[in-house]
C-alpha positions in Angstrom: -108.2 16.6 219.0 -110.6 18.8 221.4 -112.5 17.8 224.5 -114.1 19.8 226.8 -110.9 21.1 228.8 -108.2 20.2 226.5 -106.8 20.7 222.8 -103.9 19.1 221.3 -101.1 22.1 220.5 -101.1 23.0 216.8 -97.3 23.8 216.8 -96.5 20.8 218.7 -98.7 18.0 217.7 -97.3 15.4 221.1 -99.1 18.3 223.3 -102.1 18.3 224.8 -102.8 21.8 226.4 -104.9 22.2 229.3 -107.4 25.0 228.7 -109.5 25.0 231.5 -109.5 28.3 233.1 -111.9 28.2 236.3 -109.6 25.3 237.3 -106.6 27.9 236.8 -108.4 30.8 238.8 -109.2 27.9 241.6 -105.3 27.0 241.5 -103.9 30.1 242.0 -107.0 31.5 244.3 -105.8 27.9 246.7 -102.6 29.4 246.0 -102.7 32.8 247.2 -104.4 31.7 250.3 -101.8 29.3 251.2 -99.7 32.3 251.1 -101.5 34.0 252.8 -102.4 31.6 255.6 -98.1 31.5 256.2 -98.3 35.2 256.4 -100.6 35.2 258.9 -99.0 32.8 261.1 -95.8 34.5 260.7 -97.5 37.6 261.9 -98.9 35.4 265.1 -95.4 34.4 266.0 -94.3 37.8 266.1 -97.5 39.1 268.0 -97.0 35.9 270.7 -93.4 37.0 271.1 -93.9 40.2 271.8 -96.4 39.4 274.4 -94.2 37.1 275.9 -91.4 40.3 276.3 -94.1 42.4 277.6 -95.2 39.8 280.1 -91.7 39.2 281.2 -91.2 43.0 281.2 -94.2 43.6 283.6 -93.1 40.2 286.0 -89.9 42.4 286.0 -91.4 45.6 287.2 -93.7 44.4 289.5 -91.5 42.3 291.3 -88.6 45.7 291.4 -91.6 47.9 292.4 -92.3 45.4 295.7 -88.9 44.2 296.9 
């Protein structure tokens, strides 16, 4: 059996095998920027908290500096 995006497995006649590689390469592209995406906010977290310390750090000083 062949169709356009599939053939039946010659060592295991009960499979069907999906051969359609541009739907592959759009899985794992999808894929990579989901992982990527997670990265990225990770990296915003980190950038918000460190503003936030710096912000407190500076409320800090300013308020030492005019006592």
């Amino acid at each position: 059996m062949k169709t356009k995006e599939f053939v039946r497995s010659e060592n295991n006649p009960g499979a069907i095998l999906n051969i359609d590689n541009s739907g592959l390469q759009a899985y794992k592209r999808h894929r990579e920027i989901l992982r990527n995406v997670g990265t990225h906010e990770d990296r915003i977290k980190k950038i918000e908290s460190d503003i936030g310390e710096v912000k407190e750090l500076l409320q800090q000083l300013v308020t030492e500096r005019f006592k």
